[in-house]
C-alpha positions in Angstrom: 130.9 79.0 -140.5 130.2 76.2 -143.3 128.1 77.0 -146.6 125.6 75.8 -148.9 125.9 76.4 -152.2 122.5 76.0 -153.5 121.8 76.3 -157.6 118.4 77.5 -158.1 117.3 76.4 -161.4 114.2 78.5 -162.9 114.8 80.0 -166.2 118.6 80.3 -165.7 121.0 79.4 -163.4 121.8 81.0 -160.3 124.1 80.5 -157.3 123.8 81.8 -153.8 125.4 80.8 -150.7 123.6 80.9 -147.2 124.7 80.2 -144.1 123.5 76.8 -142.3 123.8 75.3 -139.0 126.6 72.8 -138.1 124.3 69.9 -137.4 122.6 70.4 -140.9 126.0 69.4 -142.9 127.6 66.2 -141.7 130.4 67.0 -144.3 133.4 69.4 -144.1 133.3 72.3 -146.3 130.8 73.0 -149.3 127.8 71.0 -150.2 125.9 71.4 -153.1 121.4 71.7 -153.4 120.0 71.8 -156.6 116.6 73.2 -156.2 114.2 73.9 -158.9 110.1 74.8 -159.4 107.8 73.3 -161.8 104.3 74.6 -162.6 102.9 72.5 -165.5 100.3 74.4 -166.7 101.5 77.9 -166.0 101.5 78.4 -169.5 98.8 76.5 -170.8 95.6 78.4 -170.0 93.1 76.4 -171.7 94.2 73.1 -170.0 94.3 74.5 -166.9 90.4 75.7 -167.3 89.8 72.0 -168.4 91.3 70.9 -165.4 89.0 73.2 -163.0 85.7 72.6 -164.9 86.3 69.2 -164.3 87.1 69.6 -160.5 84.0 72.2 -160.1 81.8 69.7 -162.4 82.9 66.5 -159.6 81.9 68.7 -156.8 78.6 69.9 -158.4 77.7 66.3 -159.4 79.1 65.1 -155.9 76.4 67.4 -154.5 73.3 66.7 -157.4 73.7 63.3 -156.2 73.8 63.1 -152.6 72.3 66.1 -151.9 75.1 67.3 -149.7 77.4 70.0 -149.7 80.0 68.0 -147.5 79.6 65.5 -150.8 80.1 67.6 -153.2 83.0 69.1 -151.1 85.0 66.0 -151.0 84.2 65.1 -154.4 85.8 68.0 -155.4 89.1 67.8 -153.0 89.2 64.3 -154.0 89.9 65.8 -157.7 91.7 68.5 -156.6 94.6 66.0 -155.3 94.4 63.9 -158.3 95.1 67.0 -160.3 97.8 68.8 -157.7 100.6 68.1 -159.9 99.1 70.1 -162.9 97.4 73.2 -160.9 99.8 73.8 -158.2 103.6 74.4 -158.1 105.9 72.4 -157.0 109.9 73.1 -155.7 112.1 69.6 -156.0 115.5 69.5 -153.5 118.2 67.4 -154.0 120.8 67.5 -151.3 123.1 65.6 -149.5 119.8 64.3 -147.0 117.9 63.1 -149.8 115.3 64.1 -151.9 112.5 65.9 -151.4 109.2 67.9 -153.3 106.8 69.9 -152.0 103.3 71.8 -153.0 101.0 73.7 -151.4 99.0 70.5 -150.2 101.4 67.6 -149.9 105.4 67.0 -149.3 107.5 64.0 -149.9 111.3 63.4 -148.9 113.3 60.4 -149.7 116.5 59.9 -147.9 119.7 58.1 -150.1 119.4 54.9 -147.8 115.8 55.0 -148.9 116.5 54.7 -152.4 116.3 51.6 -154.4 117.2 52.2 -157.9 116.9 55.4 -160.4 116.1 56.2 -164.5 116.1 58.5 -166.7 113.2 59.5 -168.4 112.4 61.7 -170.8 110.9 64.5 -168.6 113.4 63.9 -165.4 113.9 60.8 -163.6 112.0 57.7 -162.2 113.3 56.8 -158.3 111.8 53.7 -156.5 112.1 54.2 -152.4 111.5 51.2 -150.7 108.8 52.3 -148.1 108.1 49.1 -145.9 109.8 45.4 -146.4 107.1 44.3 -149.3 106.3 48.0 -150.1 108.2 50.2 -152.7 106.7 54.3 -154.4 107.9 55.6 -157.9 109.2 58.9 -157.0 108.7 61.1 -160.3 111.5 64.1 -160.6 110.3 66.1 -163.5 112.1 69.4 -165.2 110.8 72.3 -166.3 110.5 72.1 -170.2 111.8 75.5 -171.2 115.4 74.4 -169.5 115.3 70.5 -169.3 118.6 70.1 -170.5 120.3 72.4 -167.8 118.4 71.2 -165.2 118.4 67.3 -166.2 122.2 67.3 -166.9 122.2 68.5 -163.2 119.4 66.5 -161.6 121.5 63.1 -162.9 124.7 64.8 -161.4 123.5 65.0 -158.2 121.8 61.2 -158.5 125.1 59.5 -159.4 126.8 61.7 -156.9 124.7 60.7 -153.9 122.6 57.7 -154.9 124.0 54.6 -154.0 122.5 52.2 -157.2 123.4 55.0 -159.7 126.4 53.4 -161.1 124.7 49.8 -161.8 121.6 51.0 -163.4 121.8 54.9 -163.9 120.7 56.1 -167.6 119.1 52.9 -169.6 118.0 54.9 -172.5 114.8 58.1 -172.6 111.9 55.6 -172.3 109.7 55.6 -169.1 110.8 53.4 -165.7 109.3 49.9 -166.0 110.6 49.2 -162.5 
């Protein structure tokens, strides 16, 4: 039976193995997942209030305009996406498929052949995946503040490991991508 060692990242490190299905691992022997959850405003109660007034005030001015609820509904779900990356969690994988976040409302997954080019950024790292022919997304991989090093010393591991422009253009310095 092949393995998975996966490395769950939250405020300390952790390994656990689990058994996987044959098809799942193309490779012999051990792979390695990071996984790892972010919630940005966990901590932060008064910007998280700031955040729902402001969803709550859309959907009441949504409404006070139109003078419909399925307005001020969408109004409000409009600003509830905008703002999923604050209120909501979200679990990043890394693995030998690709990479992959998800939320309550929304999931993205990148596969290695996908990718374009990576950097480092001060938070995690910038990925461009080249969508359609004339179409490329900036994939953001953030860390968890209270254990960025741990996590973003692994996180750039498993780039260069699996990432096929890591070596060219990898780590140009902590500023933000300017892809």
């Amino acid at each position: 039976m092949r393995v998975m060692t996966i490395t769950k990242l939250k405020a300390g490190n952790f390994t656990r193995r689990i058994p996987i299905s044959p098809d799942r691992n193309p490779e012999k022997g051990e792979s390695h997942v990071l996984v790892w959850r972010v919630h940005s405003l966990r901590d932060d109660r008064h910007k998280t209030a700031l955040l729902c007034a402001v969803i709550i005030l859309g959907g009441a001015c949504g409404y006070a305009i139109f003078h419909q609820a399925l307005t001020g509904f969408a109004a409000a779900l409009i600003l509830l996406f905008a703002g999923k990356e604050f209120l909501l969690p979200q679990e990043y994988r890394i693995d030998e498929m690709g990479i992959s976040i998800h939320s309550l409302i929304s999931h993205k997954h990148a596969s290695w052949a996908e990718i374009i080019r990576w950097r480092a950024c001060q938070s995690g790292a910038a990925i461009e995946i080249k969508k359609t022919q004339s179409r490329s997304e900036i994939l953001m991989i953030s860390a968890d503040y209270r254990s960025q090093q741990s996590i973003l010393a692994e996180i750039f591991h498993m780039l260069r490991k699996y990432s096929p422009q890591s070596e060219s253009i990898s780590e140009r310095g902590n500023s933000h991508a300017d892809f």
